[in-house]
C-alpha positions as CSV (number, residue, x, y, z in Angstrom):
1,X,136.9,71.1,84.2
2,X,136.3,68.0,86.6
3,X,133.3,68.3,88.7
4,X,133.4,66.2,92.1
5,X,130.3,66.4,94.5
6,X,129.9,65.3,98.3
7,X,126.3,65.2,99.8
8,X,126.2,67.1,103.7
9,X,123.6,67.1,106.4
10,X,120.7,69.1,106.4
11,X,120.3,68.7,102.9
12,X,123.1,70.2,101.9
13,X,125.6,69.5,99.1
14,X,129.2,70.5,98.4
15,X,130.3,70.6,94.8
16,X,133.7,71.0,93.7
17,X,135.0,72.5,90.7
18,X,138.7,72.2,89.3
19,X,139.3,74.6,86.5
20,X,142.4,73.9,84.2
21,X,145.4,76.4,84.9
22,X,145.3,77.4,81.1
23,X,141.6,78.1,81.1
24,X,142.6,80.4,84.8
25,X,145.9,81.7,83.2
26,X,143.5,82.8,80.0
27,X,140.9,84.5,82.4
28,X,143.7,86.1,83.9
29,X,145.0,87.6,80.7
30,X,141.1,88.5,79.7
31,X,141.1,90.8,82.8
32,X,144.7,92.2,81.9
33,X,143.6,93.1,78.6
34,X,140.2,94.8,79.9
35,X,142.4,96.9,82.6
36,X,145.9,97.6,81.3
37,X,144.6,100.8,79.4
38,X,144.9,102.3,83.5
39,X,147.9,100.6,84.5
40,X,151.3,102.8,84.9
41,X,154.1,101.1,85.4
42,X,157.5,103.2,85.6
43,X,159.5,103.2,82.3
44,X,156.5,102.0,80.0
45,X,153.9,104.0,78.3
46,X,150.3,104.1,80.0
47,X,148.5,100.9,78.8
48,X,151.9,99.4,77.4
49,X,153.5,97.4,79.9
50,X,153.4,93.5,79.5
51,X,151.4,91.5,82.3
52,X,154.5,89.8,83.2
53,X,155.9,93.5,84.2
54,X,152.4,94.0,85.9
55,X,153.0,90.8,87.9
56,X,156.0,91.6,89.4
57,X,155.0,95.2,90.0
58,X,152.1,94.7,91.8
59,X,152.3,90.8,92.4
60,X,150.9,87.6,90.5
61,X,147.4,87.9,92.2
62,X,146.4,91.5,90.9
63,X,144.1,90.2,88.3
64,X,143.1,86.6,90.4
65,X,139.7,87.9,91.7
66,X,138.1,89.2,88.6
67,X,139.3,86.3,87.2
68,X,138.3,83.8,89.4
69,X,134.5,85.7,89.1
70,X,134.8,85.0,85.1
71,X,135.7,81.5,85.8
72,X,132.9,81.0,88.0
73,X,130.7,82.5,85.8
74,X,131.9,80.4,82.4
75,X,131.9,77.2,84.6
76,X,129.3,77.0,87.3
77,X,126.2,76.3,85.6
78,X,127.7,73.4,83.7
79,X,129.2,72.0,86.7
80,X,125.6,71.9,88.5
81,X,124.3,70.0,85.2
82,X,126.8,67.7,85.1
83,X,126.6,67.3,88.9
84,X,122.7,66.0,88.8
85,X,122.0,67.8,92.2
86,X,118.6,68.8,92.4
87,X,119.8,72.9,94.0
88,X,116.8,74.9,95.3
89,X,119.1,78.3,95.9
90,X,122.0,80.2,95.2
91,X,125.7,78.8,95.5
92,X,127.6,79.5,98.4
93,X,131.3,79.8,96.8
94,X,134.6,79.4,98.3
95,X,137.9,79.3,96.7
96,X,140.2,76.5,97.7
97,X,143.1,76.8,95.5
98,X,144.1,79.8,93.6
99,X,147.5,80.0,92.8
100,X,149.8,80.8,89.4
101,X,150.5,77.9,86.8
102,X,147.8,75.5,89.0
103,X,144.4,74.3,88.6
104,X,141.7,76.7,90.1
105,X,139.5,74.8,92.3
106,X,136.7,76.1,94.0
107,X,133.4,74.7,96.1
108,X,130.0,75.6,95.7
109,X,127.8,74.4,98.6
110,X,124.1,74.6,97.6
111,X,120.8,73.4,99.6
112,X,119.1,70.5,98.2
113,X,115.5,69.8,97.6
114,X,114.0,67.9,100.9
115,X,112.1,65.2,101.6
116,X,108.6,65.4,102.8
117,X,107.3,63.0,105.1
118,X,103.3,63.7,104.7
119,X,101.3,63.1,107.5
120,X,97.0,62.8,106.9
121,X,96.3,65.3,104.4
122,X,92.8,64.1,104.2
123,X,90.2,65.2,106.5
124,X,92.7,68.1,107.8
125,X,90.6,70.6,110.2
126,X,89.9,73.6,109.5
127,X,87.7,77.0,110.9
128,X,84.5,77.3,109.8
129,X,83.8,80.3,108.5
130,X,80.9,82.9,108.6
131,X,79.6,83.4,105.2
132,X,76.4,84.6,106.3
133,X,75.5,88.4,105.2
134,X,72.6,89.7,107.7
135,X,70.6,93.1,107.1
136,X,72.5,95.0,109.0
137,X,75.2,94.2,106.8
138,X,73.0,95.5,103.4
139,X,72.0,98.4,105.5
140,X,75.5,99.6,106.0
141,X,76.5,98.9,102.6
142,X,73.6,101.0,101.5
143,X,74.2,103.8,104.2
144,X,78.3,103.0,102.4
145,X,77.0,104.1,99.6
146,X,74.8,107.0,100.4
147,X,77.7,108.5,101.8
148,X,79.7,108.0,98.9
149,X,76.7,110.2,97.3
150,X,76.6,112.9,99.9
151,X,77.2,116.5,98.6
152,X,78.2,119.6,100.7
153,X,75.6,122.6,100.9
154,X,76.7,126.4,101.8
155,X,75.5,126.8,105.6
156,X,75.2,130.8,106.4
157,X,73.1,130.5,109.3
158,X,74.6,129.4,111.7
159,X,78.1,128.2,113.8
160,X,80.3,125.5,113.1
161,X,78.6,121.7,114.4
162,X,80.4,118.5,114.3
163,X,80.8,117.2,111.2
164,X,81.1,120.0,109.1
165,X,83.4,121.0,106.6
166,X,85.3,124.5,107.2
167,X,87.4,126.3,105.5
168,X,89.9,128.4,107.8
169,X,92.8,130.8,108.0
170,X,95.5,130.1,111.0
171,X,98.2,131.5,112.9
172,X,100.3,129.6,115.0
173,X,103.0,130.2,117.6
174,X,104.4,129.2,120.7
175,X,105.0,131.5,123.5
176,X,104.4,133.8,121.4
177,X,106.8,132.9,117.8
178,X,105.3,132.1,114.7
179,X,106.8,128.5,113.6
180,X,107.3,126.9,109.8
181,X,104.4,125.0,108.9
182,X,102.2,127.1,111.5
183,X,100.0,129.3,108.9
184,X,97.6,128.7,106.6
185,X,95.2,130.4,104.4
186,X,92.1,128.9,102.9
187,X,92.4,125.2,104.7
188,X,89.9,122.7,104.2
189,X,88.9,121.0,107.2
190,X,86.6,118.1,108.5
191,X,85.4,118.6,112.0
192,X,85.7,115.4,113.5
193,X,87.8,114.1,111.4
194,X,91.2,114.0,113.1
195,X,93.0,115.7,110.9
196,X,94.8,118.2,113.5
197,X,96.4,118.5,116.7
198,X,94.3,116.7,119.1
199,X,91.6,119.2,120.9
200,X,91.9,121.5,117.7
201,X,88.8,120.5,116.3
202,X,86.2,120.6,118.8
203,X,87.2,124.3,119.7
204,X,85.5,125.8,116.2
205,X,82.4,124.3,117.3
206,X,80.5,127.1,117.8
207,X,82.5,130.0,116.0
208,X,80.4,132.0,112.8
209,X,81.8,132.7,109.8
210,X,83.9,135.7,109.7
211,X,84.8,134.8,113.8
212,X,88.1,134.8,115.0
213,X,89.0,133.0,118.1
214,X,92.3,131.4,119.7
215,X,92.6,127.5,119.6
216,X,95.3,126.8,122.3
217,X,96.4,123.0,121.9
218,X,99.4,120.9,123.5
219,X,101.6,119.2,120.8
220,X,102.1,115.0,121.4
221,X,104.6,114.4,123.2
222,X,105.9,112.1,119.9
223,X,105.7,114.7,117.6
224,X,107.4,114.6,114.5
225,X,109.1,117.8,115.0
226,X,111.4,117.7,118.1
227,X,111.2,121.6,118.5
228,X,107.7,121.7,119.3
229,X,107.1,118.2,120.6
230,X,104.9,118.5,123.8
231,X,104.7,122.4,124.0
232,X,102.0,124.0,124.0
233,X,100.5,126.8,121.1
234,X,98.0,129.0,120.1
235,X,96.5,129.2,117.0
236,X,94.7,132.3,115.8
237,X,91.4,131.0,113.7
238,X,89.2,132.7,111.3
239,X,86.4,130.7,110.1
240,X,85.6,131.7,106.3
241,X,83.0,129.1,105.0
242,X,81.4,126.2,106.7
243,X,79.7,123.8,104.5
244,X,77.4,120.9,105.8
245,X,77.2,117.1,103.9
246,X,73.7,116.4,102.5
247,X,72.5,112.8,102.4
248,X,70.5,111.9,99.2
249,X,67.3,110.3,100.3
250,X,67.3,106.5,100.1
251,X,64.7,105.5,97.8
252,X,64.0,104.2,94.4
253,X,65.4,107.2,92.9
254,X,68.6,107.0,94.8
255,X,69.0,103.4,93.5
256,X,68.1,104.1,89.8
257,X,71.0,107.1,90.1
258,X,73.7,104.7,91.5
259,X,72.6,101.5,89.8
260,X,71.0,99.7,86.3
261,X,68.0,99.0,89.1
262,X,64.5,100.8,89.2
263,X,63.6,100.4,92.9
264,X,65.6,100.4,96.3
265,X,64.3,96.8,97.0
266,X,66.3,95.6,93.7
267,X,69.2,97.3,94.6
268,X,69.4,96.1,98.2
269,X,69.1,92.4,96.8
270,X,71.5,93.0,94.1
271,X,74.1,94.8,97.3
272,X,73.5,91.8,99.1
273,X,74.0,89.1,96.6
274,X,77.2,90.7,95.4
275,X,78.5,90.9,99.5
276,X,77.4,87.2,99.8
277,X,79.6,86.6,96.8
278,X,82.6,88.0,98.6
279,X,82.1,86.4,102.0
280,X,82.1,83.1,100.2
281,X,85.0,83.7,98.1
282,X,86.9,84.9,101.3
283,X,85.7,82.1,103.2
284,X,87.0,79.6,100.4
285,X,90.5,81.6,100.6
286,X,90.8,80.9,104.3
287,X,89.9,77.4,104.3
288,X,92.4,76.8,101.5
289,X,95.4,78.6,103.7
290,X,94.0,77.1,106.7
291,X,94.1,73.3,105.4
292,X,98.0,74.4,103.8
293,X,98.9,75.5,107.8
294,X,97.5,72.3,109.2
295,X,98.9,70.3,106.2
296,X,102.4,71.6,107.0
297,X,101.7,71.0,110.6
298,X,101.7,67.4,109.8
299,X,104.5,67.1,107.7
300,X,108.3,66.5,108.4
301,X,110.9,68.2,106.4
302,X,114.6,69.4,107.1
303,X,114.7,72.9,105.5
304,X,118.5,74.1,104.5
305,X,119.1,77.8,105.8
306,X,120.3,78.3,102.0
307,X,117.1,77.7,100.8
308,X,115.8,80.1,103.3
309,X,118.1,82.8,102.2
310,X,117.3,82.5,98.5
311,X,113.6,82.6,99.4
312,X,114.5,85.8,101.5
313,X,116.7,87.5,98.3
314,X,113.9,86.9,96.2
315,X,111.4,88.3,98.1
316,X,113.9,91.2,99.0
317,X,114.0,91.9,95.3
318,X,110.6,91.7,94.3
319,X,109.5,94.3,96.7
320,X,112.1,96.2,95.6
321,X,111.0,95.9,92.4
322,X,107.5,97.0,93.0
323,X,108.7,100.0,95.4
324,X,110.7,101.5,92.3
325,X,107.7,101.1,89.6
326,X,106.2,102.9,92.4
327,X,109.1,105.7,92.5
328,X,110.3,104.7,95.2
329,X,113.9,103.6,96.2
330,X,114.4,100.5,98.8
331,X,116.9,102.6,100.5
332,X,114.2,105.6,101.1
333,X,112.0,103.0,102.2
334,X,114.3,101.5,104.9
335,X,115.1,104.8,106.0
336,X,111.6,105.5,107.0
337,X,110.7,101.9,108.5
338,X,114.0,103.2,110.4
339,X,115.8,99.5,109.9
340,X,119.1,98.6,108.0
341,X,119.2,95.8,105.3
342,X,120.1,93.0,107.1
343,X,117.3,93.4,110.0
344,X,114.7,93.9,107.1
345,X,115.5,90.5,105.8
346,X,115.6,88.9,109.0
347,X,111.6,89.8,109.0
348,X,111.0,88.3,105.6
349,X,112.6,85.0,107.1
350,X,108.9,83.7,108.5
351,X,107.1,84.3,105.6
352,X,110.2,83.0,103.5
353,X,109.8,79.9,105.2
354,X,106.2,79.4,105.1
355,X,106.2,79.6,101.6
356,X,109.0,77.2,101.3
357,X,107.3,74.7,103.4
358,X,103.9,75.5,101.6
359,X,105.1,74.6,98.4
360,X,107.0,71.4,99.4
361,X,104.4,70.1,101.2
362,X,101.8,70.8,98.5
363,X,104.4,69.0,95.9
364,X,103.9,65.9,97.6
365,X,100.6,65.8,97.9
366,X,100.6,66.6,94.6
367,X,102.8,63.4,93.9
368,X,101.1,61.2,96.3
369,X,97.6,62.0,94.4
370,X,99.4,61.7,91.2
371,X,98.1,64.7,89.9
372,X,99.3,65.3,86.5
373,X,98.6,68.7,84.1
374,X,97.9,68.1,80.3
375,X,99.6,70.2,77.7
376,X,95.9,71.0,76.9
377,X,95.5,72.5,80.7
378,X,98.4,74.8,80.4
379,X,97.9,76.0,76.6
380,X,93.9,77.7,78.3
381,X,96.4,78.6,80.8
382,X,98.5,80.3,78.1
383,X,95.7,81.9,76.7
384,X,94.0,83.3,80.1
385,X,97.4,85.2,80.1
386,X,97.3,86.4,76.4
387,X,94.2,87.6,77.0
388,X,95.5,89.4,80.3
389,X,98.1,91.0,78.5
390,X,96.2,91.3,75.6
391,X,98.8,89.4,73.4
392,X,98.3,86.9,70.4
393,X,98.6,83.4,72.8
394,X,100.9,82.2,70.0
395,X,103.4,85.2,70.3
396,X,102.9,85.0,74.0
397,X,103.6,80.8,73.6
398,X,107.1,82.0,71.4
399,X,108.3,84.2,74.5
400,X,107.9,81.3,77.2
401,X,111.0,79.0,77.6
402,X,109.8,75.1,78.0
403,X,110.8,75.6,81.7
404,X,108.7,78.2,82.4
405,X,105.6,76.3,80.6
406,X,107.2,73.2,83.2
407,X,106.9,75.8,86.1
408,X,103.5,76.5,84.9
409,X,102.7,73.2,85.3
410,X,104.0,72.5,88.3
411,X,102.4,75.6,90.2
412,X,98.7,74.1,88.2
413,X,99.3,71.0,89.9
414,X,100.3,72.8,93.4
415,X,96.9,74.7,93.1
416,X,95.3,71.4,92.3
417,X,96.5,70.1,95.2
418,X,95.1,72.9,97.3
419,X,91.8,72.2,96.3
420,X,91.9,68.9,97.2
421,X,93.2,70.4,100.7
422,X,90.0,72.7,101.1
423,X,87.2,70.0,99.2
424,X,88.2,66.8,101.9
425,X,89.0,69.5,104.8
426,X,86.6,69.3,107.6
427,X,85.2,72.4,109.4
428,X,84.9,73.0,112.8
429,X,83.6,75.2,115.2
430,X,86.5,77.4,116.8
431,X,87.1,76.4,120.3
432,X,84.9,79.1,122.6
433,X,87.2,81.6,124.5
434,X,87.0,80.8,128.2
435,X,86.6,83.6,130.9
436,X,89.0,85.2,131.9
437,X,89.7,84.6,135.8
């Protein structure tokens, strides 16, 4: 195998790979061997007839693709080695030459990592954030919570009000036809809760229990089903049970049932503590990905649409990934965002390169700071994922490679270099929005 390399524009690179005819014409007869079991050739037995015969039969290139895959395969990764580019994504193959008794030769055009030009990085700008929590905000985390508490009481003695929760049997049909999905028996419903066709609801209010009356409602004009889209139907009610929600009474008893706390007052300081808590850990979030966007903002770099496409792949495949532990298949799920593959991954193509720009900026600040991560750092690393996985660290340390404890320390060093971002950003008042004309 020679390896010859040519660096592109763009930061782009172009290596070229000459496999040795033997090592092709032995790849060829590994993939005559794997298949001839299904070959037929006339006057030799099933499986029988010599790959010369199969040659001329079917011609000399019936076995070149699979072979030029294993070839690929057995040589690629060794040719990047020895080719010393520094790839960020996946090979971009072509075959030049594939032809009986000569050398294979093929290309693989990968992106390489860019240069970053940083701008300032100290001092970036940033939003300053709100991290104030008022009492308004503890008195709807209380009232939160008192609902959360609420129970539903048997109401006998009167109609249906707002708010309630009903339980109904219904009859639905247009002009007159009952239609699937139209009856019910024993339905739960909120009133007021927007559950239902629109201007369903608010006709119970006002019926008993053991009242019947006719709820006649338009269906949306975008309604799932096409057959009843925009007509209009009637719905025969009965109201069987209507229960109301009780509020418990906010006071030190309340607290004592939904906390370790003895009076409201302790609770209400403990609520807001824990919301000021968030607000500042929220806050901390958006100044850090606000000082990344005006970090990249400053920077220069020539990103390869290679790179791009990697970054898109793996994104494509993690979320597929995480749809299927879910039990859900990626075709199902573009089926009901109604797009096809290929316009799916053109949306991932922002975010891809945001990320792609994110990290290479951060490297070089990073590099410029000379931030450095001890093997000390990533071994409490190590162990703050034993612990999450709840693993021995030293049978957790056997399973990692020494280039994943490398990418451990390179994404340590990133998140250093974020922190640097956010501690030297400065905060600023957003502009005020002017009147509108």
């Amino acid at each position: 195998m020679s390896v010859k390399v040519e660096n592109l524009e763009h930061n782009l690179a172009k290596i070229t790979v000459e496999v040795a005819a033997d090592d092709f014409k032995k790849a060829v007869e590994t993939v005559y061997n794997r298949q001839k079991k299904s070959i037929t050739i006339p006057g030799f037995r099933k499986g029988k007839a010599p790959l010369m015969m199969v040659e001329r039969h079917y011609g000399a290139g019936i076995f070149f693709e699979d072979a030029a895959n294993i070839c690929i395969n057995n040589t690629y990764p060794d040719a990047l080695k020895e080719s010393g580019v520094d790839c960020v994504s996946d090979p971009e193959i072509n075959v030049e030459q594939i032809e009986k008794g000569k050398d294979f030769i093929y290309t693989a055009t990968v992106a390489t990592k860019p240069e970053v030009t940083l701008g300032e990085y100290k001092g970036l700008e940033v939003p300053k954030s709100d991290v104030t929590v008022t009492d308004e905000d503890v008195e709807a985390a209380l009232v939160r919570e008192q609902e959360k508490n609420s129970r539903l009481i048997d109401v006998d003695d009167r109609a249906v009000e707002d708010g309630d929760s009903i339980v109904l049997d219904y009859s639905g049909s247009v002009d007159g036809v009952k239609f699937d999905g139209g009856t019910a028996e024993d339905a739960d419903l909120v009133i007021g809760s927007g559950s239902f066709i629109p201007g369903f609801e608010e006709q119970l209010i006002g019926v008993a229990i053991g009242e019947s009356k006719d709820v006649v409602v338009t269906f949306p004009e975008e309604y799932h089903a096409e057959d009843l889209a925009g007509k209009e139907a009637v719905f025969a009610c009965t109201v069987k049970k209507i229960q109301k929600k009780e509020l418990p009474a906010l006071d030190d008893d309340f607290a004592q049932d939904v906390s370790e706390f003895d009076t409201l007052e302790e609770y209400k300081a403990d609520l807001r503590k824990g919301m000021e808590e968030r607000k500042a850990k929220a806050a901390q979030t958006d100044k850090e990905n606000a000082a990344v966007a005006a970090l990249i903002e400053k920077c220069e770099m020539d990103i390869p649409g290679l790179m791009v496409a990697t970054q898109v792949n793996q994104m494509y495949t993690d979320m597929a990934q995480r749809l299927q532990a879910q039990g859900l298949q990626m075709s199902v799920y573009l089926q009901y965002m109604n797009m096809t593959e290929p316009q799916f991954l053109d949306t991932l193509k922002p975010e891809a390169m945001n990320r792609i720009k994110s990290r290479l900026a951060l490297e070089a600040v990073a590099k410029a700071e000379n931030i450095e991560i001890s093997d000390e750092a990533v071994k409490e690393e190590i162990q703050k994922m034993a612990d999450a996985y709840q693993m021995e660290v030293e049978k957790l340390e056997e399973l990692m490679s020494d280039r994943e404890k490398e990418q451990m320390k390179e994404d340590l060093a990133v998140q250093q270099a974020v922190t640097l971002l956010a501690e030297n950003a400065v905060e600023v008042d957003a502009p005020a929005e002017e009147d509108a004309e």
